[in-house]
N, C-alpha and C positions, 0 to 999 in steps of 0.2 A: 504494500500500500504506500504510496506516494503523498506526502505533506505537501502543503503551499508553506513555504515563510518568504516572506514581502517584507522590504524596510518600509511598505506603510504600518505596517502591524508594530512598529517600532514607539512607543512611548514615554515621554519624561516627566519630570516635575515642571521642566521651562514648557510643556506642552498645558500642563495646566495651568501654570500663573499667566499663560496669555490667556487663554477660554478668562481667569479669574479677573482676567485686566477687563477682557473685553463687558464682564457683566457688574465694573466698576468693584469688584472686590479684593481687598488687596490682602495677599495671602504670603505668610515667611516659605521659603526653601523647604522646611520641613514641615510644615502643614503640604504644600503640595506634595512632596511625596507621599504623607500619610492619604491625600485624598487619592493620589494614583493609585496607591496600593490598593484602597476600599473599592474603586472604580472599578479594579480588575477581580479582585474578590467573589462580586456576584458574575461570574465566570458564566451562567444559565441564563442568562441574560441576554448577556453578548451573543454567548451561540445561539442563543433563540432566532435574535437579529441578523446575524449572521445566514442562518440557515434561511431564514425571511426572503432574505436578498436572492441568494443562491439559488430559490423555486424561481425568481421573478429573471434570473439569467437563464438559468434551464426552459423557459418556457419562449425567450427570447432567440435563443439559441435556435431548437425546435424551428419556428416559425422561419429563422433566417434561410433555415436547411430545406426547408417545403418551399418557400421565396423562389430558391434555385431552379 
C-alpha cells in the first residue's frame, strides 16, 4: 500500500500565529504550538474531511474518464 506525504501536509506554530494574526488574536510561540498540537489531536476529524474531499475527487475523476 502506497502513502501520499505532501509538504502541504507540513505544519507549524508560524502557521498558526498567522491564521491567529489574521483573526486579530495574538498568541506567544508556545500557545501556538500547544494549539497545533490540539488541532492535530482530533486526528477523526481531519480524516473525516479529508476522506470528504477524496469522494468529491473520485467522483470528478470518474466523470473526466467518461468526458473522454
Amino acid at each position: 500500500m502506497k502513502y501520499y506525504e505532501g509538504s502541504e501536509l507540513k505544519w507549524s506554530a508560524e502557521d498558526v500565529l498567522v491564521r491567529a494574526k489574521e483573526l486579530d488574536v495574538e498568541l506567544t510561540e508556545g500557545e501556538a504550538e500547544i494549539v497545533l498540537i490540539a488541532t492535530f489531536d482530533d486526528n477523526e476529524y481531519i480524516m473525516e474531511m479529508i476522506g470528504d474531499v477524496m469522494k468529491g475527487t473520485i467522483l470528478e475523476y470518474k466523470h473526466q474518464i467518461k468526458s473522454k
